[in-house]
C-alpha positions in Angstrom: 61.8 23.1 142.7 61.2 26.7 143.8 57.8 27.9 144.2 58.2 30.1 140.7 55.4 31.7 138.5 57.1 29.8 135.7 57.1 26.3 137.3 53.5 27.0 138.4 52.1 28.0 135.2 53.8 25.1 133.9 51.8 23.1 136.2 48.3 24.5 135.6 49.1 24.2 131.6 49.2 20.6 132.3 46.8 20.5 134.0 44.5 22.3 131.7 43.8 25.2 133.9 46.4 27.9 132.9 45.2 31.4 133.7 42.9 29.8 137.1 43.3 31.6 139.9 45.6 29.3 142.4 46.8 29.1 146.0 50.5 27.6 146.7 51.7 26.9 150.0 54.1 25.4 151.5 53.8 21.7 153.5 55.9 21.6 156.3 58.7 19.3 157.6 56.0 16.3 158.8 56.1 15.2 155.1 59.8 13.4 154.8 63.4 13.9 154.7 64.4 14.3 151.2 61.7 16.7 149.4 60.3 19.8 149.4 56.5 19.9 149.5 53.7 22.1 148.8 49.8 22.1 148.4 48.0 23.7 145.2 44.8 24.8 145.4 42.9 26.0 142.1 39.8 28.1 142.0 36.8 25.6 140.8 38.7 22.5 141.4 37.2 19.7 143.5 40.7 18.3 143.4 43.6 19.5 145.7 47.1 18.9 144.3 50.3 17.9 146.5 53.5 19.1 145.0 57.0 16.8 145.7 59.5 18.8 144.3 63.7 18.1 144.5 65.2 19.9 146.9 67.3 23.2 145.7 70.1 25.4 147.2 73.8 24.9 147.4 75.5 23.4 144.5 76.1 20.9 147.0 72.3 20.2 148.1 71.9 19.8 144.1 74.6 17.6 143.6 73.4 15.4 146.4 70.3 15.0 144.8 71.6 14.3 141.7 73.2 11.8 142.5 70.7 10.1 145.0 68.6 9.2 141.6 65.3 9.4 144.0 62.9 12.1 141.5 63.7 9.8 138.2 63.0 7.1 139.3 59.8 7.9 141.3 58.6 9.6 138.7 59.2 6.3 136.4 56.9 4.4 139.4 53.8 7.0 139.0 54.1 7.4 135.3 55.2 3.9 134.0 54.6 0.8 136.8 51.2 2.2 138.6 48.7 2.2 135.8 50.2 -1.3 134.9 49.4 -2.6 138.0 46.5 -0.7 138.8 43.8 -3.5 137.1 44.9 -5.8 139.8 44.2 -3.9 142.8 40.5 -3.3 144.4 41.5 -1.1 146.8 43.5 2.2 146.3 47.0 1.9 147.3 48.7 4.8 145.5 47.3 8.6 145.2 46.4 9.8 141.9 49.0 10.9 139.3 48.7 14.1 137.2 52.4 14.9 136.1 55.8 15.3 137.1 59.6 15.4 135.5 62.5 13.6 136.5 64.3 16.0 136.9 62.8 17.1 139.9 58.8 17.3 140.8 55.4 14.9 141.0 52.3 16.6 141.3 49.8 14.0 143.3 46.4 14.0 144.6 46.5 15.3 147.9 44.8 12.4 150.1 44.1 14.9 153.1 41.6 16.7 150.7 39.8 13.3 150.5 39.7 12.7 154.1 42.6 9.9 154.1 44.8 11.0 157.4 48.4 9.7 158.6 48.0 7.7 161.6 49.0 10.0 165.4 49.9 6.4 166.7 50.8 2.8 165.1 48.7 1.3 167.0 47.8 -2.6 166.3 44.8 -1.8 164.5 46.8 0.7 162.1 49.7 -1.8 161.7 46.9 -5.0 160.7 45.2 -2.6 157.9 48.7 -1.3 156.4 49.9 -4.8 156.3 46.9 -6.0 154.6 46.7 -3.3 152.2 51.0 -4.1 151.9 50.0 -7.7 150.6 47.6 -6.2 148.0 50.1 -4.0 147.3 52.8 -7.2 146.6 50.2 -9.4 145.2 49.0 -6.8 142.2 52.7 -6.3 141.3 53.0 -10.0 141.1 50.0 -10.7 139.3 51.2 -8.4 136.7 54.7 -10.2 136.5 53.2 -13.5 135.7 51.2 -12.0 132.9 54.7 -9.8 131.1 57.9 -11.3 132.7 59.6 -8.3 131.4 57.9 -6.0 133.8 60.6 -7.1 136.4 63.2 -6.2 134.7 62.1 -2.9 133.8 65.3 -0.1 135.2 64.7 0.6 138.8 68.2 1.7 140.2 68.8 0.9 143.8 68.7 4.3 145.9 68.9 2.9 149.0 71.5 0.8 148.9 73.4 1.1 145.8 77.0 -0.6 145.1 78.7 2.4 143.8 80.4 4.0 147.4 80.0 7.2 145.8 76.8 7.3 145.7 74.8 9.2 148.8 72.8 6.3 149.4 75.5 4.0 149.9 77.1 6.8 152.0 74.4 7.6 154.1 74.0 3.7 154.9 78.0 3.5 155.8 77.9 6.7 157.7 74.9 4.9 159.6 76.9 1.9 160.3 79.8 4.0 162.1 77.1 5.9 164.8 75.5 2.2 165.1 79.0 0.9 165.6 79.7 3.9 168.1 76.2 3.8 169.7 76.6 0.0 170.8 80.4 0.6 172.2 78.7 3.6 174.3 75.4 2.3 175.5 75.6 -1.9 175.2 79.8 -2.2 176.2 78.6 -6.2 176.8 78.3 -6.3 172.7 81.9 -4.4 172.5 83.4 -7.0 171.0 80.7 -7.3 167.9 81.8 -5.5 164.9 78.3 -4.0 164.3 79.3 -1.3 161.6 80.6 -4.5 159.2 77.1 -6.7 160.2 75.4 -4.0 159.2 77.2 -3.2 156.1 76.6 -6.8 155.0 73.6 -6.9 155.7 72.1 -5.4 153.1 74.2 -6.9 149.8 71.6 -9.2 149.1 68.4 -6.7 148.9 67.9 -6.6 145.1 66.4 -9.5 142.8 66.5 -13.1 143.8 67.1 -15.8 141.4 65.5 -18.2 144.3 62.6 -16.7 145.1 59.7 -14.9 143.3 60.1 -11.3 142.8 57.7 -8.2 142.7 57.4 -4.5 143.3 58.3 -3.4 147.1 57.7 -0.6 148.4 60.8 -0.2 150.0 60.4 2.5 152.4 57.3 1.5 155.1 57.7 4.0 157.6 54.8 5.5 159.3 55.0 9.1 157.5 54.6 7.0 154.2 51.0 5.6 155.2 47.8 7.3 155.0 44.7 5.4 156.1 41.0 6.0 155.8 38.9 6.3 159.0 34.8 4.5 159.6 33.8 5.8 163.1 37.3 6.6 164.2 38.8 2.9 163.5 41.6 2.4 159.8 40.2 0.5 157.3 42.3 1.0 154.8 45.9 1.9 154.0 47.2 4.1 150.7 51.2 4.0 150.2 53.3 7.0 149.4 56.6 8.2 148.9 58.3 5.4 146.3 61.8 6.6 146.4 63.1 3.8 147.8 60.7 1.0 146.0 62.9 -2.0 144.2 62.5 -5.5 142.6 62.9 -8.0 145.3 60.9 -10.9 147.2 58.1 -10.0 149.1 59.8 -11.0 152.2 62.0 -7.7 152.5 59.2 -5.3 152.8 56.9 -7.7 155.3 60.2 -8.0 157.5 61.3 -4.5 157.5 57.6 -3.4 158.3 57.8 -5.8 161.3 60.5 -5.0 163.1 60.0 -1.1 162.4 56.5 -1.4 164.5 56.1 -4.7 165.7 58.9 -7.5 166.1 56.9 -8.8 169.0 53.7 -9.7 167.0 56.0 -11.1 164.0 54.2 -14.4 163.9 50.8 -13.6 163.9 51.4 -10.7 161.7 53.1 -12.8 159.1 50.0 -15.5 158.9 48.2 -12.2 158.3 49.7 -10.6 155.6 50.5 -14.3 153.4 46.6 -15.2 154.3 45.6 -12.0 152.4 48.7 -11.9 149.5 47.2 -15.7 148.9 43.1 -14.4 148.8 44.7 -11.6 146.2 46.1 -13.7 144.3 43.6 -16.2 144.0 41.6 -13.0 142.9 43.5 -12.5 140.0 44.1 -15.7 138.9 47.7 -15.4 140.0 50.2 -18.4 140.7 49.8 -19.0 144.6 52.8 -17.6 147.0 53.2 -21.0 149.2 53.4 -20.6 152.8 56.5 -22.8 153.0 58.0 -20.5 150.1 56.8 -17.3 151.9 58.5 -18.7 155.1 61.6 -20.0 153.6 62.3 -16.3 152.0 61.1 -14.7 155.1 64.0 -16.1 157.5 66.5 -14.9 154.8 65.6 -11.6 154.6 65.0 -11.0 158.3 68.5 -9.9 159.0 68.1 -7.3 156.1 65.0 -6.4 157.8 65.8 -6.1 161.0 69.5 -4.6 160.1 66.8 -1.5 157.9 64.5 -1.5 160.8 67.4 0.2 162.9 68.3 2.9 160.8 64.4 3.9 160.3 63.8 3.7 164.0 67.0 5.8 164.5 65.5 8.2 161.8 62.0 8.3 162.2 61.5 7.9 166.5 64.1 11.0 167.0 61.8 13.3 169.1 60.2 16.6 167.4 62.7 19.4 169.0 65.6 17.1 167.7 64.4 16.3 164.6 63.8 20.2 163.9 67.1 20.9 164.7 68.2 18.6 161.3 65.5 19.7 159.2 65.8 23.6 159.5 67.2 23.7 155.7 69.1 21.1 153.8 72.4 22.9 154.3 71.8 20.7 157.8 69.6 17.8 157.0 72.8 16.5 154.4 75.8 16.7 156.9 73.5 14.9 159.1 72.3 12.4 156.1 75.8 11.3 155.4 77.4 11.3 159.1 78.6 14.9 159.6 77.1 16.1 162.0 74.8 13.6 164.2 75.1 15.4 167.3 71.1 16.1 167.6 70.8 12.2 167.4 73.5 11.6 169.9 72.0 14.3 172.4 68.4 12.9 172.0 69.9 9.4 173.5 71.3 11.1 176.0 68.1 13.2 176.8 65.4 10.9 176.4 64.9 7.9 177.1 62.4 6.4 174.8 64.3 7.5 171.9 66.9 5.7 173.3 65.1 2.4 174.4 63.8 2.3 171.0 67.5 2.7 169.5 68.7 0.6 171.6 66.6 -2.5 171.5 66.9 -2.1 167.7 70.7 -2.2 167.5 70.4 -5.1 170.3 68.1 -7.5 167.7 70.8 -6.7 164.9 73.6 -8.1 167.4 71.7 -11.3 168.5 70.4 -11.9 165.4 73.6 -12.4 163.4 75.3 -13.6 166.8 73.0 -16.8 166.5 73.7 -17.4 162.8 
């Protein structure tokens, strides 16, 4: 959405505030990869507003979004699922909505104006709050579906992972299986012979609603950009989700194991006890059918290869180093050749250049190929 008077004024109207005096400006690139974001300030507000708006240029950057599906769909999350869920919850795990179309825009609390702060490191202390505020997060979706059955089916089109090949989601997931595939013949020639592009692929077939296992709101998309946490004498206490673009219908299991092996694959088991001991105190809460831990576990080792085939892409994504990243994210004219396999010569320089980045990649791609090598 450009920043125009009209759209503005649009804004305040809803808001009740038309004719206020108001400050727009624009958030910069920290924020995510597919949105355009800006902070509104109005003149006697205590509130301060963060704008998500659809990204605008080319016919091609419109199309692209178009078809992605991300704004409706969000919007439907905010607008429709939150305050359903939200009697369920003690802790806030969502910002505040005000308005938004699906078309293209969400205006949100902004949680920096409350003193909420995304985490500099994901440290073990940051990942043990987010996980506990992820099972609250799980366990209010799920005490909702046992009390309207329907709320699961409600229409929540995969973005991510979509079956139509035309869609950009399912191209920008393909695209990443190619470099993956290209990445491991280059860096890991002892795994040559693995066809990592088609693991990957197939990996993530089975990501929607299961007809096994108990199903409830995921968030979909737990990277450390999408995680604010609230700070008592310099330690997190407690985690609030954003960004639901990505959010689907689907066991528990998928978010807890994509979460893991994004931050901490090392630490799985004792982060795992963690998360199910405070899904089950939730759900005892709110007088909600108990998640077993047999059950929990049983879904958990089928949807670790999805989560550790995800983890991959995100830490391909989200570690890329600052002057790289900035290269992609100058306008969308370059952030969408990138998205859907174009162009990924900034990522393939930064494993050249540094060797973090690389390490990180690396290791990432290595658990996909030994994971599905032992099945």
């Amino acid at each position: 959405m450009p920043s125009g008077e009209f759209q503005v004024e649009d804004i305040l109207k809803h808001l009740g505030v038309r004719g206020e005096p108001y400050k727009l400006e624009s958030v910069g690139e920290a924020c995510g990869f597919q949105g355009t974001y800006y902070s509104l300030t109005i003149k006697n507000q205590s509130q301060r507003y963060f704008i998500k708006t659809i990204p605008t240029g080319t016919d091609i950057v419109t199309k692209f979004y178009r078809d992605l599906g991300t704004f409706p769909k969000e919007v439907l999350i905010y607008r429709d699922i939150f305050p359903r869920m939200e009697k369920f919850a003690v802790n806030k795990l969502w910002c505040c909505y005000f308005y938004g179309k699906e078309e293209g825009f969400l205006v949100l609390q902004d949680l920096t104006f409350s003193g909420w702060k995304l985490p500099r490191v994901m440290d073990l202390d940051h990942i043990k709050v987010a996980i506990t505020g992820l099972a609250e997060f799980h366990a209010a979706s799920l005490a909702l579906i046992e009390t309207d059955s329907n709320f699961v089916e409600m229409p929540l089109p995969e973005t991510m992972f979509p079956a139509s090949q035309g869609k950009p989601g399912r191209q920008m997931w393909e695209a990443y299986c190619r470099v993956a595939q290209y990445i491991v013949r280059l860096y890991m020639p002892e795994y040559d012979h693995v066809d990592v592009s088609a693991v990957l692929k197939n990996a993530v077939n089975d990501v929607g609603k299961s007809r096994k296992y108990r199903n409830c709101l995921n968030h979909g998309d737990p990277w450390m950009n999408n995680m604010f946490f609230e700070y008592v004498d310099g330690s997190p206490v407690k985690c609030c989700f954003v960004d639901f673009q990505s959010a689907r219908f689907c066991p528990p299991a998928l978010d807890v194991s994509i979460f893991l092996f994004i931050f901490d694959p090392l630490r799985e088991a004792d982060l795992t006890q963690t998360y199910h001991k405070h899904l089950l105190e939730h759900l005892k809460r709110t007088k909600t059918a108990p998640l077993t831990k047999p059950e929990f576990d049983e879904s958990l080792e089928v949807y670790k290869g999805p989560g550790i085939a995800i983890a991959s892409l995100y830490i391909f994504l989200t570690k890329l180093p600052h002057r790289f990243l900035s290269e992609i994210l100058i306008s969308q004219e370059t952030f969408i050749p990138f998205a859907l396999g174009h162009d990924y010569s900034p990522a393939l320089n930064a494993l050249q250049e540094d060797v973090p980045y690389r390490q990180a990649v690396l290791d990432s791609l290595k658990r996909v190929v030994q994971y599905y090598s032992s099945l």
